[in-house]
C-alpha positions, 0 to 999 in steps of 0.5 A: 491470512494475508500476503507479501509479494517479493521478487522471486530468487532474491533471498536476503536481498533489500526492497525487493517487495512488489504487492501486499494482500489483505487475504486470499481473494485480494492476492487473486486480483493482482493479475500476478503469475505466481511462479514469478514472485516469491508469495509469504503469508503473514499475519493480518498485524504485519500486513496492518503494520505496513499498510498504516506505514509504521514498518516496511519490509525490508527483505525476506530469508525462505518465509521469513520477512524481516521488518524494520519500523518507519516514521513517516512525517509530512512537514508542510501541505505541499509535501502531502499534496506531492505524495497524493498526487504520486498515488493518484497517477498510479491510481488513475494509470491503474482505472483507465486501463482495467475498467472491468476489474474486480478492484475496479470500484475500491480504486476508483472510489479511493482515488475521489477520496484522495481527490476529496481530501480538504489538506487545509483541515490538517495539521502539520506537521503530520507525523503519520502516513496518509494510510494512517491517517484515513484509519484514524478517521475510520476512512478507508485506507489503501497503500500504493503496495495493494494496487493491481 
């Protein structure tokens, strides 16, 4: 199963997500206190669906998360090259201060393959998230929202 970390309390309230888990032991990484968010379980197609940024969560009602489709679209190379380097200050904030973290090794070698990524090899526009993108070419493939 995995899991959709909200805020807590905040029942039909938009964009109150905070953290996504692929399974139980990803969810044990976050270093969150539970009793402070609101934790679903859900499907491993709903949490594919919003790591791959096809759909985002737009609010919860009790265990009930409602989703609505995205299109995401980078026009040129200098809107992909904003938006990987936005991840990479969080990734790079998140590796310089946790650097014995279980997710220590998966973030750091994520971050080389954004830091890797040839933007001239794409084509734009590219109609698909970045996420979306490393899945088609069997990359590995992480969203901001898995980060501890």
């Amino acid at each position: 199963m995995a899991y959709f970390v909200f805020g807590k309390n905040l029942d039909n309230i938009d964009a109150t997500i905070y953290r996504i888990a692929e399974n139980q032991n990803d969810l044990n990484d976050l270093n969150i206190t539970p009793s402070v968010y609101k934790i679903i379980e859900d499907s491993q197609s709903n949490f594919d669906l919003v790591k791959f940024g096809n759909k985002f969560t737009k609010k919860y009602n009790n265990n009930v998360i409602t989703y609505v489709d995205q299109i995401i679209s980078f026009n040129n190379k200098n809107e992909l090259q904003n938006h990987i380097n936005d991840f990479k200050k969080s990734i790079k904030q998140f590796t310089d201060n946790n650097p014995n973290h279980p997710l220590f090794n998966r973030w750091n070698d994520y971050y080389n393959q954004l830091n890797n990524l040839n933007l001239d090899s794409i084509t734009y526009p590219l109609n698909k998230s970045l996420e979306q993108y490393f899945n088609d070419l069997g990359q590995p493939s992480l969203n901001s929202l898995q980060l501890p």
